[in-house]
C-alpha positions in Angstrom: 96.6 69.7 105.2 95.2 70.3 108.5 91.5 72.1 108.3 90.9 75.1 111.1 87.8 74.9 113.1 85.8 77.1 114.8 87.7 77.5 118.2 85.9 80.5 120.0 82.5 82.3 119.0 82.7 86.3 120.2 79.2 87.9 119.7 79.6 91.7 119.4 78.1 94.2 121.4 76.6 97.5 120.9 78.4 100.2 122.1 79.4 104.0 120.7 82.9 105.5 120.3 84.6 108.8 119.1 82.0 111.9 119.0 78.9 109.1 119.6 79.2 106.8 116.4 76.9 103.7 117.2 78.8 100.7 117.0 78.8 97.3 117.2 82.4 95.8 118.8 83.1 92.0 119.0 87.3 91.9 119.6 88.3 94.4 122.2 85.3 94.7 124.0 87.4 93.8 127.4 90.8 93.0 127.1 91.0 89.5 127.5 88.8 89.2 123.8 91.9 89.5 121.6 93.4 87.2 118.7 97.2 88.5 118.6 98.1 90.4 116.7 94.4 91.8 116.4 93.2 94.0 119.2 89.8 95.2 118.4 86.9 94.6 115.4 84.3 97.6 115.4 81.2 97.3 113.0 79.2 100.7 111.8 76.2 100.1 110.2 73.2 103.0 110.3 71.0 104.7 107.8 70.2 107.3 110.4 72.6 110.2 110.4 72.3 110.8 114.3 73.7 107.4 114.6 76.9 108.8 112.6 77.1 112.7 112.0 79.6 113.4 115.4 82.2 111.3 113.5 86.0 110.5 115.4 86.8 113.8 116.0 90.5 114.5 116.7 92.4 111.2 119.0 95.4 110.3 119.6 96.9 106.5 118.9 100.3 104.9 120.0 101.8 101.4 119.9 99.8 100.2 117.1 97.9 100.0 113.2 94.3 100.9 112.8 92.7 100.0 109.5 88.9 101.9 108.7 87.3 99.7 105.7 84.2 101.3 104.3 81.3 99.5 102.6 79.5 102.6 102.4 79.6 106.1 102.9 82.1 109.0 102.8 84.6 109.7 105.4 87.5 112.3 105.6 90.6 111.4 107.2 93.1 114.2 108.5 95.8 113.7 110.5 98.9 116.0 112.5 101.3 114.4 109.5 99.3 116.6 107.2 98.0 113.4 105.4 94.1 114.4 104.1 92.1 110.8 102.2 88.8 110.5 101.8 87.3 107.2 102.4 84.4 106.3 100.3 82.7 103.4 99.6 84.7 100.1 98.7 88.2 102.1 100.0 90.0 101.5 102.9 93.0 103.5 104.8 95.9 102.0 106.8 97.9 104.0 109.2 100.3 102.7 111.6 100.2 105.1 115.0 103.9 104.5 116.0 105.5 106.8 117.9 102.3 108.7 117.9 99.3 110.2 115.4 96.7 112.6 116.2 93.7 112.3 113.5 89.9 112.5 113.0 87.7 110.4 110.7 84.5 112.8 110.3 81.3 112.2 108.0 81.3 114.2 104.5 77.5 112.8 104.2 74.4 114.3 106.3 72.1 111.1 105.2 72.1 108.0 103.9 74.1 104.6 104.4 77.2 104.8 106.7 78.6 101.2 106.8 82.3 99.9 107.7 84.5 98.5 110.5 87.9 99.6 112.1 90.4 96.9 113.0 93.2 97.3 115.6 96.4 95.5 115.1 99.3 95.6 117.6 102.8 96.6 116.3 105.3 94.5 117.9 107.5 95.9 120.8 110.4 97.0 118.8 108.2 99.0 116.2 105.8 101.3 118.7 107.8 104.1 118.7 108.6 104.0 114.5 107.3 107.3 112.9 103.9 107.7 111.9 102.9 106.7 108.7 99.3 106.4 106.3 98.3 104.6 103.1 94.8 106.1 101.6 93.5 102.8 99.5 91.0 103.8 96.4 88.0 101.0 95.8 89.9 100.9 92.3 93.1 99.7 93.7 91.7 96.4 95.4 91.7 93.5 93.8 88.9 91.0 92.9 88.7 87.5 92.5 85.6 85.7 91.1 84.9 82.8 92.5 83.3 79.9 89.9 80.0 79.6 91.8 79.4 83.4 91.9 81.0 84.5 95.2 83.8 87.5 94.8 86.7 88.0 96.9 88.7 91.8 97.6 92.2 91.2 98.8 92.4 94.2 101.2 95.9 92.9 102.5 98.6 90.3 101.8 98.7 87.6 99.5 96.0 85.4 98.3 95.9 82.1 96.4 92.4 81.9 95.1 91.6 79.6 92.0 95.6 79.5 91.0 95.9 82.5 91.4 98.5 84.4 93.4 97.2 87.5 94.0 98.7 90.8 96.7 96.4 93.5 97.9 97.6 96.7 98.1 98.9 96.6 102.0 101.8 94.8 101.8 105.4 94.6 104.3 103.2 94.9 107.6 105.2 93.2 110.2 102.4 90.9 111.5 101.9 89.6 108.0 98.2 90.3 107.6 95.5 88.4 105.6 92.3 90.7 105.1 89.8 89.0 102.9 86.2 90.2 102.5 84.6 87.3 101.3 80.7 87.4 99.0 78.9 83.7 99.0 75.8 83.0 97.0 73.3 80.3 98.5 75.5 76.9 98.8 78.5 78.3 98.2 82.1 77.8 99.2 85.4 79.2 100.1 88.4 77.2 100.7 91.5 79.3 101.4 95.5 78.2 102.6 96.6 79.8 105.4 100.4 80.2 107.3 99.7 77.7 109.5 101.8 79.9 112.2 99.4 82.9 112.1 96.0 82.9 114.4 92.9 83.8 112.3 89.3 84.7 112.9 86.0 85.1 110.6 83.1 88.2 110.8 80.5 87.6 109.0 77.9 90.5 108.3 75.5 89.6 106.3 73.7 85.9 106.5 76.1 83.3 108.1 78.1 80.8 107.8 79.6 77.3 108.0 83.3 76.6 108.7 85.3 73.3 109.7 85.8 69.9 107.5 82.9 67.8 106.8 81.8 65.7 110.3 82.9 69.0 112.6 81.5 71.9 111.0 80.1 74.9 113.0 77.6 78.1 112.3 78.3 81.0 113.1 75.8 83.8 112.7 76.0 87.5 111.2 77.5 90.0 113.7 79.9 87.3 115.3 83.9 86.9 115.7 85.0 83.2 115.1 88.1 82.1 116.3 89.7 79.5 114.1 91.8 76.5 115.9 95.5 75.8 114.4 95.7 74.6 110.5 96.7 75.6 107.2 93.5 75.5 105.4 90.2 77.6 106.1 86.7 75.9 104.6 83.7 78.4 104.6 80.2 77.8 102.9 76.7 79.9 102.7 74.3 77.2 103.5 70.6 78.6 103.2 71.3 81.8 102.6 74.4 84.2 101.0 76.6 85.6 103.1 79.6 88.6 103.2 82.5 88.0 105.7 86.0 89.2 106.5 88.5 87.1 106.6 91.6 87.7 109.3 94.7 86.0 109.3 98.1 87.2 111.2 101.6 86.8 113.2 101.0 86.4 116.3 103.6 88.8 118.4 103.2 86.9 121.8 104.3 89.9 124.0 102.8 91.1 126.7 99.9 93.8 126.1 99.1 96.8 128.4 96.4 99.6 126.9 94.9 102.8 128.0 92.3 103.4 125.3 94.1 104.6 122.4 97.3 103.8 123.5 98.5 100.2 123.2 102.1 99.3 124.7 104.2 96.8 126.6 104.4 98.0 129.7 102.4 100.4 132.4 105.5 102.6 132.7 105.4 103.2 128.8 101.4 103.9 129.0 102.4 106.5 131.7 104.9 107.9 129.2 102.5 108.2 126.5 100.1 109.9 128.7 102.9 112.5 130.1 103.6 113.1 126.1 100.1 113.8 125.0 99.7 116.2 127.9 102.6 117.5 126.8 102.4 117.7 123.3 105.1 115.6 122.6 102.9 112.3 121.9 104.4 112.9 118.0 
């Protein structure tokens, strides 16, 4: 087996999106920061309510998935689709954008902790203009592994083999195959994981950091940071001096070419220009 090291180190960046959320973005902050099929990787973090209350009021999407996975807080999604989930701490929601979705993620909290990320993942060419669709995913319906030296695992999406176990989150059948892990460490310890060896994979650690690669070649990388792992079919992560939470990302790469105009993400201009002419037009769904 062929360890993965730590290729590429993106630092995020502060930034603000939707109505004024306060953000932290590491993939997608310019277009040429992307690990196919994963577009962008926004962290939301703030215990003051001005950093949060304006919410994602209502945006269009085409061309590709979104995924909102939230630590803490209470958020309600709505969408044109008529779907309605409310995203609390420890849930997630996936909706693919297709054809086209028009939806808002707004705060159902006016303090406290708002804590999550939202993760872009292309749709390959032959899937962008699919219908609409979205999964609302309870705290209750992730699994978790224990790991024997204290750290947990949730199994957001895919299939994971953790302590012979064979376990699948509940996201399941996305086209780029998706691996989303979010990984707890105590002090010292360690997660080795298999991986397709034909899918590109990154690490975000966000709280303490982290050690990755095989003994002799091993790398840090620190809280707030998007590591890019080379080729291989095995991931080795340890806590060193402190613990640690990370996600874990691991996907089919869709090698097609990428043009985007902020929320919409297609193959070529000519079909960005379409997607604008149908939003103006109220056709985008």
């Amino acid at each position: 087996m062929s360890t993965r090291t730590l290729q590429q180190i993106i630092p995020s960046i502060t930034t603000s999106d939707g109505g004024g959320v306060k953000l932290r973005r590491s993939l997608g902050q310019n277009q040429t920061l992307r690990v196919d099929p994963f577009l962008m990787l926004d962290e939301f973090s703030s215990t003051d309510a001005d950093d949060y209350i304006a919410g994602f009021p209502d945006h269009p999407h085409r061309g590709f998935e979104t995924v909102t996975y939230m630590l803490d807080g209470h958020m309600l999604h709505q969408d044109h689709l008529g779907n309605q989930g409310d995203l609390k701490s420890g849930g997630a929601q996936w909706m693919t954008a297709g054809r086209g979705i028009i939806h808002s993620e707004m705060p159902q909290q006016e303090s406290g902790r708002m804590r999550g990320f939202q993760l872009w993942i292309n749709l390959p060419a032959k899937e962008k203009m699919k219908p609409a669709s979205y999964q609302d995913v309870q705290p209750e319906e992730i699994p978790i592994v224990n790991l024997p030296d204290g750290g947990q695992v949730k199994i957001i999406a895919g299939i994971a083999e953790i302590d012979g176990q064979t376990i699948a989150g509940p996201i399941q059948g996305i086209s780029t195959g998706v691996l989303f892990l979010d990984v707890h460490l105590p002090v010292g310890g360690r997660f080795d994981h298999t991986v397709d060896a034909m899918h590109n994979a990154f690490v975000y650690p966000y709280e303490g950091q982290v050690e990755m690669g095989p003994i002799g070649n091993r790398r840090s990388l620190a809280s707030q940071t998007a590591g890019v792992l080379s080729p291989g079919d095995r991931i080795e992560i340890q806590a060193v001096d402190q613990a640690a939470a990370f996600l874990l990302l691991a996907g089919r790469p869709l090698g097609e070419p990428i043009v985007q105009y902020g929320p919409f993400v297609m193959n070529t201009r000519e079909e960005i220009e379409q997607a604008m002419t149908d939003y103006r037009n109220g056709q985008l769904v």
